[in-house]
C-alpha positions as CSV (number, residue, x, y, z in Angstrom):
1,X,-114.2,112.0,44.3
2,X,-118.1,112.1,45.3
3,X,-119.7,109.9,47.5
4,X,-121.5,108.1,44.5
5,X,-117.8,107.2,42.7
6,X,-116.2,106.1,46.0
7,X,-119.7,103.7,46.7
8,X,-119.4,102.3,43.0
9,X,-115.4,101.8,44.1
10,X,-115.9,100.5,47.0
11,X,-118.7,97.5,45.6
12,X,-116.5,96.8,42.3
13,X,-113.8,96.0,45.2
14,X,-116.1,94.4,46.9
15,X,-116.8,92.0,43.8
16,X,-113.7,91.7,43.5
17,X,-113.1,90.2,47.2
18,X,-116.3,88.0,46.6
19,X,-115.0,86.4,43.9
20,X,-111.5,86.2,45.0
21,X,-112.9,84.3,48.2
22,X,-115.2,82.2,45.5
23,X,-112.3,80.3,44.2
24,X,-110.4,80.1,46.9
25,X,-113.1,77.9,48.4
26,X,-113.5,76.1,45.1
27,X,-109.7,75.4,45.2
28,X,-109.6,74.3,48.7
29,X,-112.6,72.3,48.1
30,X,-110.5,70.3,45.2
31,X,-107.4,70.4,47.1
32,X,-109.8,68.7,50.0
33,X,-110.9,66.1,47.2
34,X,-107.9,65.0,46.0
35,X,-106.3,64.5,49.6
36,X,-109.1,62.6,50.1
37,X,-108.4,60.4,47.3
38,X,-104.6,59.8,48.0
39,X,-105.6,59.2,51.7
40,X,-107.6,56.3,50.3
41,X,-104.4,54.7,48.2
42,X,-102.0,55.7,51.0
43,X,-104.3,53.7,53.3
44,X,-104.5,50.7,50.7
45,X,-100.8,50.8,50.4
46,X,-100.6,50.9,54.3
47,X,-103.0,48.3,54.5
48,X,-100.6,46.4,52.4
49,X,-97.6,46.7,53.6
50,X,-98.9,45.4,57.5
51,X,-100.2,42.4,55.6
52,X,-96.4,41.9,54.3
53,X,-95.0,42.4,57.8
54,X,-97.2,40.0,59.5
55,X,-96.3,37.2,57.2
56,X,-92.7,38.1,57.0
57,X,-93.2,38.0,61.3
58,X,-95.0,34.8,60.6
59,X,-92.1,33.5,58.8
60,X,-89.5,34.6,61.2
61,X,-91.1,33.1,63.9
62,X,-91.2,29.4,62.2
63,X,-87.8,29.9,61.5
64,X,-87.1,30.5,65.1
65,X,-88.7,27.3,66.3
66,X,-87.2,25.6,63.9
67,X,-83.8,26.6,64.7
68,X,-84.4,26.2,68.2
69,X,-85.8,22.7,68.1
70,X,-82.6,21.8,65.3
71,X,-80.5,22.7,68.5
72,X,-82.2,21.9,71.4
């Protein structure tokens, strides 16, 4: 093998790697994106379900009172 076939091997391989690492970055970048985007609902959801806790808390703690007044 000459020197010019192992060069044109070598920069075809080359290519090869380039574009390899090209989507790779495009796929993270996506992957990135779309945990982004469920981080967002997941938060909502989060946000949500503190809002339910802290009335349910709320609730309990009435309740409490109450009882304790009913037999105080």
């Amino acid at each position: 093998m000459t020197i010019d076939q192992r060069l044109d091997r070598l920069t075809e391989r080359h290519e090869a790697l380039t574009q390899t690492v090209e989507l790779m970055v495009a796929e993270n970048r996506e992957r990135d994106r779309r945990w982004a985007e469920r981080g967002k609902v997941w938060d909502k959801q989060m946000d949500q379900v503190m809002e339910g806790l802290a009335r349910l808390l709320h609730t309990a703690e009435i309740r409490r009172r109450r009882i304790e007044r009913l037999e105080g």
